[in-house]
C-alpha positions as CSV (number, residue, x, y, z in Angstrom):
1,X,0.0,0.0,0.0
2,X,1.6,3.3,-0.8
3,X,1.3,5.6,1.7
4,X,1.7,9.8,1.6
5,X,4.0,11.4,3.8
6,X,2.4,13.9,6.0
7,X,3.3,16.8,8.7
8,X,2.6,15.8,12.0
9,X,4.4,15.6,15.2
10,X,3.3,12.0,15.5
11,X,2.3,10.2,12.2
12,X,5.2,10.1,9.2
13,X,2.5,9.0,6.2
14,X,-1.1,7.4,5.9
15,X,-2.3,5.5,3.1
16,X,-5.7,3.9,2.4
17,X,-6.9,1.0,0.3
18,X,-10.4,2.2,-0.7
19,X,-11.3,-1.7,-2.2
20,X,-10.5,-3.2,0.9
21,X,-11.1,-0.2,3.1
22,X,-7.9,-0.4,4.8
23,X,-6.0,2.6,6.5
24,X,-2.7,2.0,6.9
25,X,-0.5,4.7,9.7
26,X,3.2,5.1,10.3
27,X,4.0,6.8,13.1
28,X,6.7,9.0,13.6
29,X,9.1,6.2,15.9
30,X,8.5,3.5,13.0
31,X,5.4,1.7,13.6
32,X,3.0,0.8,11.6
33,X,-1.1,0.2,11.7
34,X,-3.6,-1.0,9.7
35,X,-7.0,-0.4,10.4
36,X,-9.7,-2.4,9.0
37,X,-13.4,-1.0,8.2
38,X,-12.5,2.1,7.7
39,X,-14.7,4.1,5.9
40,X,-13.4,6.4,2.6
41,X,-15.0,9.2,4.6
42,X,-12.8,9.3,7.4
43,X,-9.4,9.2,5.9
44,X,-10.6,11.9,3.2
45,X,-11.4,14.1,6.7
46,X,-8.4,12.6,8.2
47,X,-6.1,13.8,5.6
48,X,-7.6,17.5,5.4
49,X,-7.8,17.6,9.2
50,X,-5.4,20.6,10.4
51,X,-3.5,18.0,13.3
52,X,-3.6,14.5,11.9
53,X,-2.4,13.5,15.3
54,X,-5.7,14.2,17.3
55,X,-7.8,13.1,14.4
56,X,-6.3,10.0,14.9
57,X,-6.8,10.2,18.8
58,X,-10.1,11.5,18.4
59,X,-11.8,9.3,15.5
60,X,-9.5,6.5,14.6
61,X,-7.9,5.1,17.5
62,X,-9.6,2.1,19.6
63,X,-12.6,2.4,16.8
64,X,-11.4,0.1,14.1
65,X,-10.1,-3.2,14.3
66,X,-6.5,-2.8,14.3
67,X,-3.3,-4.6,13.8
68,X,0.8,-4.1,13.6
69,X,2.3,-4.6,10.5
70,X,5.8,-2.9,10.9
């Protein structure tokens, strides 16, 4: 999955698989997370939202089914 590189203090690059409806997150220290079930809707607001970081903390994070692939 290609992901885009973004500015935030905490995620390096998102990407999203709109077939499969996975978002996938790299953090800033190297990790990353794919979340399943994700819906087109949020990354599109996700990725125009002014601090990715508390999107993520605010809509993303312990919603979607989730799991570590790097």
């Amino acid at each position: 999955m290609r992901r885009q590189a973004v500015s935030s203090s905490t995620i390096a690059s998102i990407g999203y698989d709109r077939e499969e409806h996975l978002l996938e997150i790299e953090f800033v220290n190297g990790s990353v997370y794919r979340y399943r079930l994700v819906p087109e809707s949020v990354h599109r607001d996700l990725m125009g939202a002014p601090s990715q970081g508390r999107f993520f903390n605010q809509r993303i994070r312990d919603v979607y089914p989730t799991e570590q692939v790097g």
